[in-house]
C-alpha positions in Angstrom: 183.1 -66.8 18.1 179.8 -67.9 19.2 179.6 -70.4 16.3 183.3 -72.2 17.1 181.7 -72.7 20.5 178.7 -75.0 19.6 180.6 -77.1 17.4 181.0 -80.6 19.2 183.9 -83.3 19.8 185.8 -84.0 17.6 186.1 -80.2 17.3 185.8 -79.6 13.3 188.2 -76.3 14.3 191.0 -78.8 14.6 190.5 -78.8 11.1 190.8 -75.9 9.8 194.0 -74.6 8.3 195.0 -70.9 8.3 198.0 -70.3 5.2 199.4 -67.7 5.0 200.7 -66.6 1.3 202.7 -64.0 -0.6 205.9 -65.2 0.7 207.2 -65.1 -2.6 206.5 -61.4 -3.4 209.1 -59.5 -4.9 210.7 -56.6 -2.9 209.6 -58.1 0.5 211.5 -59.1 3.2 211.4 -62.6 4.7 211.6 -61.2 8.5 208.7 -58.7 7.5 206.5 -61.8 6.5 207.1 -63.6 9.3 206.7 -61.0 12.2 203.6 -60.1 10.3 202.8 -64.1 10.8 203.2 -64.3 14.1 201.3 -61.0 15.0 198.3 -63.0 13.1 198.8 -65.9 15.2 199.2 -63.9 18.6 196.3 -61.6 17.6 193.6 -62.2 14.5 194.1 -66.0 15.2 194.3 -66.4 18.8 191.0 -68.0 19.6 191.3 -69.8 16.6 194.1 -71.4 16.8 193.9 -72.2 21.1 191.2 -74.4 19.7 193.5 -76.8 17.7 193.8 -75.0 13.8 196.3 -75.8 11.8 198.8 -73.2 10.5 200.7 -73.4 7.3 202.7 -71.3 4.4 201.9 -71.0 1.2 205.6 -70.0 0.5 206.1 -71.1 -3.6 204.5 -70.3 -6.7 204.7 -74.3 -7.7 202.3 -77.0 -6.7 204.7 -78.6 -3.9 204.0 -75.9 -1.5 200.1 -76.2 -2.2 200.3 -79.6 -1.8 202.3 -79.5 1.7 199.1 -77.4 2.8 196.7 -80.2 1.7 199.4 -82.6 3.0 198.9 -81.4 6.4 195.0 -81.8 6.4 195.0 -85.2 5.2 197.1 -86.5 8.0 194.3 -85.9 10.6 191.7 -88.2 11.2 188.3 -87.7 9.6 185.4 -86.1 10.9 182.3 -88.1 10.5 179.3 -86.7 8.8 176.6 -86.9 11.4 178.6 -85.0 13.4 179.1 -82.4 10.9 175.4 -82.5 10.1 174.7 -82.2 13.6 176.9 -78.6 13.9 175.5 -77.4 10.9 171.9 -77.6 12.6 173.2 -76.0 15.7 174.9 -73.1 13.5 171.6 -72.4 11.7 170.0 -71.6 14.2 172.2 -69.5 15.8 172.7 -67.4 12.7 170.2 -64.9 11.8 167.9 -65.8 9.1 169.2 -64.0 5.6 167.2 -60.7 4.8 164.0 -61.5 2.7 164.9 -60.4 -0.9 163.3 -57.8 -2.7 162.2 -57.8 -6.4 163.6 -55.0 -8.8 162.7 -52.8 -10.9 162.5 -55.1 -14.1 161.2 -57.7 -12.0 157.9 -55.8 -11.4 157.8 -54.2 -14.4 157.6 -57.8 -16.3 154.9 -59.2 -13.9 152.7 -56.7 -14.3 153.1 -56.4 -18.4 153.0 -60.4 -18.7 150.4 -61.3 -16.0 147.6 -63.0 -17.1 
């Protein structure tokens, strides 16, 4: 959560959007899917979604239900870019750097049969 934290105002969480899906599913019972969504909401999603994200359903196999979801996000306001730029930097460095990547097998094997 440290990364949520150092993003600035307008909070970019506010823009996120957590669907659930499978509400569709054969042999599953509608109360089942939705206690199981609101133990996401008052647990996994908590911090999440005390920060302003957007919660939706993904309920239909057709397009409509898909486009309610994207629906939703269009009706905020947009972020603007320097902003966005700006929290990315921030993250960055936050995050640890990725692990240096090693060469294979094959990879050694053809440098030292084609070096010149």
């Amino acid at each position: 959560m440290a990364v949520l934290s150092s993003l600035s105002v307008p909070e970019p969480v506010k823009h996120v959007l957590l669907a659930t899906t499978k509400w569709n599913r054969p042999n599953t019972d509608k109360n089942d899917n939705c206690s199981r969504e609101a133990e996401l909401i008052r647990s996994n999603w908590k911090h999440i979604t005390a920060k302003g994200a957007l919660i939706g359903k993904f309920e239909k196999t057709d397009s409509v239900s898909a486009w309610n979801l994207v629906d939703l996000l269009l009706e905020l306001q947009p972020l603007d870019l320097q902003s966005i730029y700006k929290d990315l930097d921030k993250i960055q460095k936050i995050l640890p750097a990725p692990p240096e990547k090693k060469k294979g097998f094959l990879a050694k094997l053809f440098l030292k049969l084609f070096r010149m």
